[in-house]
C-alpha positions, 0 to 999 in steps of 0.5 A: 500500500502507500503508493495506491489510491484509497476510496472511501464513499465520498473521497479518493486520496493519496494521503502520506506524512512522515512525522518525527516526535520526541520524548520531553527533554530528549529522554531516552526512553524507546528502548527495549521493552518501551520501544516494542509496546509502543510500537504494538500501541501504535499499530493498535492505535493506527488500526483504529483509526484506520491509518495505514504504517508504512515504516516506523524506527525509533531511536533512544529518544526519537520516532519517526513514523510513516503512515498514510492517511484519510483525508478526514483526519488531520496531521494534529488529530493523528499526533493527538490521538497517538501520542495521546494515548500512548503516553498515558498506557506506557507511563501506567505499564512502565514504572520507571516512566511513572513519575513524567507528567506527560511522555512526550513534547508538544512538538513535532515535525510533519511532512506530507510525500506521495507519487507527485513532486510540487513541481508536477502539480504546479505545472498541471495546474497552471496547464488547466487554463491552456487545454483546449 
């Protein structure tokens, strides 16, 4: 998937982010058992709400996440939802996690991506007045 259309009863979309998130203070925390529930929580999470994972690497003290959307969900609603939820089920399931008010930052980085550059866009667009 991820390059395919997805349709919907009212939409066809082509929807891609790549997101990167952190931990509060860069801790190193996706590590072992945490790195491997968070990533069962995310796959849950995605499920649920109907977001395709199209890659997902965490390091110490950062994630990036590659999924593809519907047009109905916002990139603030998807880091909502995620981060959300997993900050409260990891800080109930991990002690030593216990004692943070929250898990992660309130920052994040997005970018969308899919099969056609900007470039194939703009120049699409500003050709739609041209056709005969």
């Amino acid at each position: 998937m991820g390059q395919d259309y997805r349709r919907t009863q009212t939409t066809v979309s082509l929807i891609n982010y790549h997101f990167v998130f952190c931990p509060r203070y860069r801790r190193k925390v996706l590590v072992g058992e945490v790195e491997i529930k968070f990533k069962q929580l995310l796959n849950e999470i995605c499920k649920d709400i109907e977001i395709e994972i199209l890659a997902i690497e965490c390091d110490k003290d950062h994630c990036h996440l590659f999924v593809n959307a519907l047009p109905h969900l916002s990139p603030a609603d998807i880091m909502a939802k995620v981060k959300g939820v997993t900050s409260r089920l990891l800080r109930q399931e991990f002690k030593h996690l216990r004692h943070l008010p929250s898990l992660w930052t309130r920052s994040y980085f997005v970018s969308t991506a899919g099969n056609v550059s900007s470039e194939t866009i703009k120049r699409y667009v500003e050709e739609q007045k041209t056709r005969g």
